[in-house]
N, C-alpha and C positions, 0 to 999 in steps of 0.2 A: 788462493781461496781454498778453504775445508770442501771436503768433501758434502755434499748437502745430506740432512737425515732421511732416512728411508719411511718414517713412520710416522704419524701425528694423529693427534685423539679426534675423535667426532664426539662430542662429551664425554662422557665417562668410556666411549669406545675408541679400542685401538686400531687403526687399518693401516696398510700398505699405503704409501704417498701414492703410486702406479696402481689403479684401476682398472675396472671394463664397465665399460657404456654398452647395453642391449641395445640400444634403441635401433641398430643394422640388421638387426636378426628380422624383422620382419618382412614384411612386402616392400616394394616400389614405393618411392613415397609416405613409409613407416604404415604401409595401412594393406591389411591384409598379409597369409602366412607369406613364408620362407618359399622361396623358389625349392628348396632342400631342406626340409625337417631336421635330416642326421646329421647332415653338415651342422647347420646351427647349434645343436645341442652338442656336438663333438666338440664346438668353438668355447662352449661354456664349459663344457668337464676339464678341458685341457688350460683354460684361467686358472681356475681355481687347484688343478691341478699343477701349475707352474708360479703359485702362490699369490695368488689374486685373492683379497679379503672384503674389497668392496666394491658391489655389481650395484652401478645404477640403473633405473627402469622408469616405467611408469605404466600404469593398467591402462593410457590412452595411446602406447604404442601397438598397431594392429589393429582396432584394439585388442586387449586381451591377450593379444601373440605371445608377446614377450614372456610376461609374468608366468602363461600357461608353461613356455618352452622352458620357463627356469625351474617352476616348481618339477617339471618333468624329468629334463636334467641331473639336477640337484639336490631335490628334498628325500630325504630330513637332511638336511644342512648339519655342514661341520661346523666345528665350534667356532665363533670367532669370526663368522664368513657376514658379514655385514651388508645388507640391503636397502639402499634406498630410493624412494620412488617420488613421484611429483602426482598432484592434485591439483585442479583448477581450471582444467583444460577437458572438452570432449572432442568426438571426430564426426563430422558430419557423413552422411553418404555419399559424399561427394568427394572425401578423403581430404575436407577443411577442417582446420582446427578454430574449434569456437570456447566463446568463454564459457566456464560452468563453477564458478565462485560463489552462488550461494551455498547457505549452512546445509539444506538437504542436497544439493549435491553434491558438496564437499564430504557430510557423511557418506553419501552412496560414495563415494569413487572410493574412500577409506574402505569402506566393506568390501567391493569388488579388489581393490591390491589385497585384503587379509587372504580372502578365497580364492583365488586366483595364486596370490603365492604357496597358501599350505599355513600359513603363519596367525596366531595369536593375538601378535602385537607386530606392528613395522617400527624397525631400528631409527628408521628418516624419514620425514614427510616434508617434501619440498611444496611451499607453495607455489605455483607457477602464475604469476601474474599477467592477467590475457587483456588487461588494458588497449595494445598497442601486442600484436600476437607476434610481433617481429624482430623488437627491440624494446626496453625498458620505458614507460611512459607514465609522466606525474601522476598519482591519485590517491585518496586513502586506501590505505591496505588492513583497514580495521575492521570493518566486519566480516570480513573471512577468515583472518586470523586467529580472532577471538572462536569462533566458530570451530578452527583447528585445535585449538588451545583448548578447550572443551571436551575435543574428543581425547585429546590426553590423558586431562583428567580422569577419563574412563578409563584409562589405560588401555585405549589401542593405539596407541604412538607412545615412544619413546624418548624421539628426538623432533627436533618443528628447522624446519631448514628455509630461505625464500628464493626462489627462481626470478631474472627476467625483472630484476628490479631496480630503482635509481638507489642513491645513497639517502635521500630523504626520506624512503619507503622504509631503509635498513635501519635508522634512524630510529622511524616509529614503532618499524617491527621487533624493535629493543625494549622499546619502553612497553611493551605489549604484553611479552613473553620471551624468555630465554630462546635466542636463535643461535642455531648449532653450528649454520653454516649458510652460504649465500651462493647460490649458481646463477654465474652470467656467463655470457657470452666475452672469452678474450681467449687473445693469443699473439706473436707476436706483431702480426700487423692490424691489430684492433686491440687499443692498449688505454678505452677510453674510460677502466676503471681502475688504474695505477693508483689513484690517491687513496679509492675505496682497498682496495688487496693490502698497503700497507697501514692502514686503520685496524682492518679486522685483524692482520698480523699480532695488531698490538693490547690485541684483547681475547686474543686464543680462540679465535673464530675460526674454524676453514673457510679457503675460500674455493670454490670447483668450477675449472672454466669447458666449458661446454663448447664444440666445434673447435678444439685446441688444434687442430691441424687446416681449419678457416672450413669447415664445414661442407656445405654443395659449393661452396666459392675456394676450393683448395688453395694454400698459402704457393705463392708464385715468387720469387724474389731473387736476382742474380746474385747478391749477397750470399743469400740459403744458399745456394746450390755451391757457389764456392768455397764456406766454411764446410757445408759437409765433405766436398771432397778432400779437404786439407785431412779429415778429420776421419776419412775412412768410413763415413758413416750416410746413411742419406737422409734427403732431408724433414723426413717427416721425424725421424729420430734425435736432430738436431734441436728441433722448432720444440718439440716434448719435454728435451732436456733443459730447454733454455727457460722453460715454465718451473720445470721441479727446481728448477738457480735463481726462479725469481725472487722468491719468496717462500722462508718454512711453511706455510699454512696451506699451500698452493697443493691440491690434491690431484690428479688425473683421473678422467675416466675418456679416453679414448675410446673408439668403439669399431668395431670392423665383425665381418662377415668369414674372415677366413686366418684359417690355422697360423700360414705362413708370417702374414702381417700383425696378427697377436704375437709372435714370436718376437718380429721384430719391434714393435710398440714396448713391449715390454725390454729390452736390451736397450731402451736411452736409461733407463734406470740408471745404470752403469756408467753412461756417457759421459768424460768430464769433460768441462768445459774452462779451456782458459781465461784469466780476465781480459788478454784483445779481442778475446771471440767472443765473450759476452760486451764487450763494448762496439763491436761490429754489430754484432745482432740490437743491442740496444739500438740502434738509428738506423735499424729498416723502418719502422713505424714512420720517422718523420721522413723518409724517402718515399715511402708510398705518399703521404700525404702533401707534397710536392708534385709527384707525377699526375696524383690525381686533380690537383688543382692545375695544374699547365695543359 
């Protein structure tokens, strides 16, 4: 097997396949600041410093945290350094996320990412659909959309992305408006959108899986841990690598809180993966899901 490409377009933008996900940088429970301010912000100069071009967010992590801790970071941003964030979603006082998918709140959350990041225009707007706030669940995804696609047209978004959604939703969200890219939730032992990943592949969609490493449910598997060691590498680096070998369109945004582990997140880049160890790792998924049926 070639070595996999390092690079792939978000429309007309080019980013790094290995990203950083903020969404760590905030509080307990993504709500409220950073235990450490300078930590955080150290974690972002030294991304982008070790050639990170595309930082996901959202202005409903903290809330507010993130975006504030990036534009602080960051801005004026280097050329090239690609941001994108999600709408759809608020945080209650109680550190719940709730739905917020009309057209005036989808405009306010739009406004709060411009000012909050420092920015004109956002690169990406993910929509994040709060149907089912857990996992992807059927419904029309048309009037919020259209609602997003509006605010385009004004030119403060650039790119229209969908979060958290089925393949019927991606479906509609095509015939609605150019979608840039599609973030769900996979990795290798939650593998319930393989049909959708190689679909979008074949129409030059990204596709950005979110909790690539299983999220608050960290990926557990005597598999993982013996291919990493065959392989000198551990296994969160393995489980990243085996995502950038899944498929060209497959983007990362890992996310973490500290220096040491962006380091190592970013060194799967590199990681090659043989075809028995990609055929190993292909049949964790139906090993978990054996275990968990027995």
């Amino acid at each position: 097997m070639s070595k996999h490409a390092t690079t792939y377009r978000l429309g007309d933008l080019s980013v790094n396949r290995m990203g950083y996900g903020a969404m760590r940088l905030s509080g307990p429970h993504v709500f409220g600041p950073p235990a450490d301010k300078a930590a955080a912000i150290s974690v972002l100069r030294s991304a982008v410093e070790l050639g990170v071009n595309h930082i996901d967010t959202s202005d409903f992590y903290g809330p507010h945290v993130t975006n504030q801790l990036i534009r602080e970071a960051l801005h004026p941003y280097r050329d090239g350094l690609v941001i994108a964030t999600k709408v759809g979603a608020r945080r209650g006082a109680d550190a719940s996320w709730l739905p917020a998918a009309s057209p005036a709140e989808l405009e306010q959350a739009v406004h709060d990412n411009l000012r909050n990041l420092g920015l004109e225009k956002l690169d990406v707007v993910n929509l994040r659909m709060m149907i089912d706030p857990m996992q992807p669940a059927e419904g029309s995804i048309e009037e919020p959309l259209t609602a997003l696609a509006e605010l385009q047209s004004k030119g403060l978004i650039r790119h229209i992305g969908l979060s958290n959604v089925t393949h019927a939703q991606v479906m509609q969200g095509r015939r609605l408006c150019n979608i840039t890219c599609v973030q769900n939730q996979y990795n290798l032992a939650h593998r319930v959108d393989d049909q959708l990943v190689d679909e979008l592949a074949r129409n030059d969609i990204a596709y950005v899986p979110f909790f690539p490493l299983g999220g608050f449910s960290p990926l557990q598997s005597e598999t993982l841990t013996k291919v990493a060691q065959r392989l000198d590498a551990s296994a969160n680096q393995v489980a990243l690598a085996w995502l950038l070998h899944r498929a060209p369109n497959v983007l990362l945004i890992p996310g973490t809180s500290s220096i040491t582990h962006l380091r190592e997140n970013l060194a799967a880049e590199t990681l090659f993966l043989p075809d028995d160890v990609l055929a190993e790792l292909d049949g964790m998924a139906l090993q978990q899901q054996r275990a968990a049926q027995s």
